[in-house]
N, C-alpha and C positions, 0 to 999 in steps of 0.2 A: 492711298496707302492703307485706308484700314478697311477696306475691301478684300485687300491682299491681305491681311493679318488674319482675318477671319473668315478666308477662301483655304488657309495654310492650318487654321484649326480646325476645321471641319473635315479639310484630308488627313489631317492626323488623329482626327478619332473615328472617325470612319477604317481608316487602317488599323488602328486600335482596336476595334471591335471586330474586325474580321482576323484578328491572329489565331493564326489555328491551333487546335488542340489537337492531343493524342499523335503526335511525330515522334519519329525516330530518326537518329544521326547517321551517317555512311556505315558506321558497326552494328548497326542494328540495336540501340539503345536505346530508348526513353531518353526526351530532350525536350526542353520549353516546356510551355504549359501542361498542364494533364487533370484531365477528368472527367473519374469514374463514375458512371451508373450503377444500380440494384438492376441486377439483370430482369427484363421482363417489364422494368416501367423506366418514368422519366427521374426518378429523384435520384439527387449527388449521394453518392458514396463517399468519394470525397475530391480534393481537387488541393493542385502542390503543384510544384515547378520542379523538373530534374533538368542537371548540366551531364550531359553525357553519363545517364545511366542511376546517377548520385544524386538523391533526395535533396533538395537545396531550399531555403527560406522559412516559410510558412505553410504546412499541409493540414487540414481540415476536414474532420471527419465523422459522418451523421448518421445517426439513425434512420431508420428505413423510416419509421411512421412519425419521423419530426426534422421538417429543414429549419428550424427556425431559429435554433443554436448547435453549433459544432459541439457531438458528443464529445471529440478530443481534439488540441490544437497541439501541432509538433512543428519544434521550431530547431531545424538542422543546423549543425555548425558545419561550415561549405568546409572544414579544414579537419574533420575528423567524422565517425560516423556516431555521436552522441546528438543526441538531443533532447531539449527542453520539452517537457509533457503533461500537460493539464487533461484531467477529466473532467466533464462537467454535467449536470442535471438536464434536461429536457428543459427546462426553465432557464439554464443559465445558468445556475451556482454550480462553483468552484467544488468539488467531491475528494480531489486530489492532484496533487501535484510532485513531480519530482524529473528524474533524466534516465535515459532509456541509450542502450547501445545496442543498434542491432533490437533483436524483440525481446532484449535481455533489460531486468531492469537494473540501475546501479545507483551507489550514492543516496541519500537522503531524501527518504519520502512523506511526503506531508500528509493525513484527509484529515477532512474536515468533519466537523460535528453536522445529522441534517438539516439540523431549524437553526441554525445560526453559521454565521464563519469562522468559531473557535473552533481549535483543534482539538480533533479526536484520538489522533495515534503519530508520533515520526517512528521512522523506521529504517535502516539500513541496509542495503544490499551489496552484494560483490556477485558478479555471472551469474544476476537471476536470483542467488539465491541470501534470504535472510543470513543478516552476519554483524555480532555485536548487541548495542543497547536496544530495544523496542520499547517503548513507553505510552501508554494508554488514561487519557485525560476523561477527567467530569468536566459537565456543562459547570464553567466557572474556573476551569482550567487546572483545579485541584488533580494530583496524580493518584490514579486509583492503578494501573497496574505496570510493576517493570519486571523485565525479564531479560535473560541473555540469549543469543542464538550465534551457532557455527555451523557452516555451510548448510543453512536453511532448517536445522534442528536445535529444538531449547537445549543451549549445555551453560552449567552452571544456574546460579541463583533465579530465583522467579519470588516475587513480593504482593501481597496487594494490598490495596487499602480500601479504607473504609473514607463514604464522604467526608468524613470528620476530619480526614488523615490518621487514623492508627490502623497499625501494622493485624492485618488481620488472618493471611496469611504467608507462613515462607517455605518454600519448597527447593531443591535443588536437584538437576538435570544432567544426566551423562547420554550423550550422545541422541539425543530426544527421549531418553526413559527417566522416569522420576528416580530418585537412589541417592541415597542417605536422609538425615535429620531431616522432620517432617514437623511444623508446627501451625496450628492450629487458636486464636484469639477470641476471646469476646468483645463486643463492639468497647468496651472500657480498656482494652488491651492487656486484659488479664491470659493466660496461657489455659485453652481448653483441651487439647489435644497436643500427645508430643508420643512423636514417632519414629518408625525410620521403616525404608525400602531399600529393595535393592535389585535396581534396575526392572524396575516396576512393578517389583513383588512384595507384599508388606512381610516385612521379618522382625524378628526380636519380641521385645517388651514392649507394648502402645497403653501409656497413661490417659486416662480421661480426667476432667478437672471440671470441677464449678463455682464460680467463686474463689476462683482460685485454691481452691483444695480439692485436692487427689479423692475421687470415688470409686475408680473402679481402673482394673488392667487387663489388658488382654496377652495374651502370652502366640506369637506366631513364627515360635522357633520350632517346631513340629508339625503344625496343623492350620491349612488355612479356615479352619474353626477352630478357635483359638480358645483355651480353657477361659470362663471367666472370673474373676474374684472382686469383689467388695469388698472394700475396707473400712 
């Protein structure tokens, strides 16, 4: 009997090992296993399962001058065309992560900082493109930069900070051009510059400050040299 157990595993991984790759189904589709070579040598490209046509499970995918970890792992849902998406380093560390439709990206994207696995940026998308909060991290996870975006351009407020946490600059965005009030901090978050554009032109009155008081104005309602005065 355990002759036969072990005449019956032997054909079943022998059959196992010989399933073929690179098939197509009666429509002429990608089916079963698959994978691909760098043209010209032997190294994976990469290698994934399709059910008549449709990405399915786990696909992995390499560098030409490194097999030794999958630059990206994508992980299909058999029941829509979304998937789960890691990038990762030649080494292995995790770079980024988030979900991908089609080679569009969507939804909440993570990376990571390079010398450690704190994060360096989340970010959102909708068809590919930036849309909503984008926020950008110190080593330590202090928030050093946030901004808005719609349909892949900064609109609205943009902020940053200083390692300390103060506000050291804040800008605000129409349609990706900078336009309106423009303010400018010292590491103490006193006000050193106060401005304004419009739509990416500087205009008006632009105060300078030191210490918080007023030294000098530039006047850019005429002249993009702007008269200057000291007070």
């Amino acid at each position: 009997m355990k002759q036969v157990v072990l005449l019956f595993l032997f054909i079943s991984s022998v059959a196992f090992s010989q399933e073929k790759l690179n098939q197509f189904d009666e429509h002429g589709k990608r089916h079963g296993k698959w994978q691909k070579k760098y043209e010209g040598t032997n190294k994976v490209r990469y290698s994934g399962e399709f059910k008549h046509g449709k990405e399915i499970g786990v696909f992995k995918f390499y560098h030409k001058k490194s097999e030794k970890h999958p630059s990206t792992i994508k992980t299909f849902n058999e029941d829509n065309d979304i998937a789960e998406v890691k990038h990762y380093t030649s080494s292995g560390k995790l770079v980024s992560q988030g979900k991908m439709k089609g080679k569009e990206l969507i939804g909440k994207w993570v990376y990571y900082q390079k010398k450690s696995n704190e994060v360096l940026s989340e970010e959102f998308y909708k068809n590919g493109l930036l849309e909503g909060v984008r926020k950008v991290y110190y080593h330590g996870g202090k928030l050093a930069e946030e901004e808005n975006y719609q349909k892949g351009k900064l609109h609205g407020e943009r902020k940053m900070y200083s390692e300390t946490g103060v506000l050291i600059k804040h800008f605000n965005y129409v349609d990706g051009e900078i336009h309106g009030k423009v303010q400018y901090f010292d590491g103490n978050g006193k006000l050193a510059i106060d401005g304004k554009y419009n739509m990416g032109k500087r205009v008006s009155i632009w105060k300078y400050y030191k210490n918080g008081k007023l030294y000098e104005e530039k006047d850019y309602t005429i002249s993009k040299n702007p008269y200057k005065k000291k007070t």
